[in-house]
C-alpha positions in Angstrom: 98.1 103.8 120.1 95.7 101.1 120.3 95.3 99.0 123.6 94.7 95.6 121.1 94.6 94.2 117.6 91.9 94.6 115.6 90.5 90.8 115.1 87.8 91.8 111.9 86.3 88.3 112.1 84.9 88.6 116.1 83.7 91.7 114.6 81.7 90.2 111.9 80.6 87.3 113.9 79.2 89.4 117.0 77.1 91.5 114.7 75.3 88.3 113.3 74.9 87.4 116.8 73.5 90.6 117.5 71.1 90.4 114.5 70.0 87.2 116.1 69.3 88.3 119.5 67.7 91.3 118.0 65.3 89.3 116.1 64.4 87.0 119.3 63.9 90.4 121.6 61.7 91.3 118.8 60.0 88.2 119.3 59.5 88.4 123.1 58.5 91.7 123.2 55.8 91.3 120.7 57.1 93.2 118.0 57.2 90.7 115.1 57.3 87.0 114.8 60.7 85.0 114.8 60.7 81.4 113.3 62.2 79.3 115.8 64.9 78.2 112.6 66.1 81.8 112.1 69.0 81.4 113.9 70.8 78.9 112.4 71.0 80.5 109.1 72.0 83.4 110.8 74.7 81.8 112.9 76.2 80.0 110.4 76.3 82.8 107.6 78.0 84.4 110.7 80.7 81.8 111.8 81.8 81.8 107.5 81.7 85.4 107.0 83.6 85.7 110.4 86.3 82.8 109.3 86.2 84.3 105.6 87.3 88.0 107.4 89.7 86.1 109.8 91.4 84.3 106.5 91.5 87.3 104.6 93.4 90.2 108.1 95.8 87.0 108.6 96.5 86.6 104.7 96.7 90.9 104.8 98.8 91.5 108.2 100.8 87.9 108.6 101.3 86.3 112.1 100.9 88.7 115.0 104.8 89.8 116.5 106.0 88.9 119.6 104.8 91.0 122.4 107.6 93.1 124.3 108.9 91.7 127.9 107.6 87.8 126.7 110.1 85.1 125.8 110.3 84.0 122.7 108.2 80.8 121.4 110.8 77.9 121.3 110.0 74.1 120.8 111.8 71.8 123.6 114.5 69.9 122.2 115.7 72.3 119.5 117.8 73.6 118.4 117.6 76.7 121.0 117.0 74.3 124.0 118.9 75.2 127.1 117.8 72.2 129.2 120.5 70.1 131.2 118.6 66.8 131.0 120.6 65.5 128.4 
């Protein structure tokens, strides 16, 4: 049984992170030269392949259930509102 969901589009996003911390260790160690500019490519062809994968397990698997032993999500004042300060 797994412990958590399985969020895809953290996934996807922390790789390009790691790709861009990679290429800056390389850079500090000596290895290779990194442009300063790298980055941002990276990070944003990150953040919209992340979103894209997000878009795509929420279209796939629908909203997340409830999680046992926690109330259920109601608005106040409707129709399921218990409140006495009417």
């Amino acid at each position: 049984m797994l412990r958590h969901e399985f969020h895809p589009g953290k996934l996807v996003l922390g790789l390009f992170l790691l790709i861009a911390a990679v290429a800056y260790a390389g850079d500090a160690g000596g290895i290779w030269d990194t442009p300063w500019f790298v980055a941002f490519p990276l990070l944003l062809a990150g953040l919209l392949l992340g979103g894209a994968a997000a878009a795509v397990s929420y279209g796939i698997r629908g909203r997340p259930a409830a999680r046992p032993g926690r109330p259920a999500d109601r608005t106040p004042g409707g129709p399921a509102d218990d409140s006495t300060d009417a």
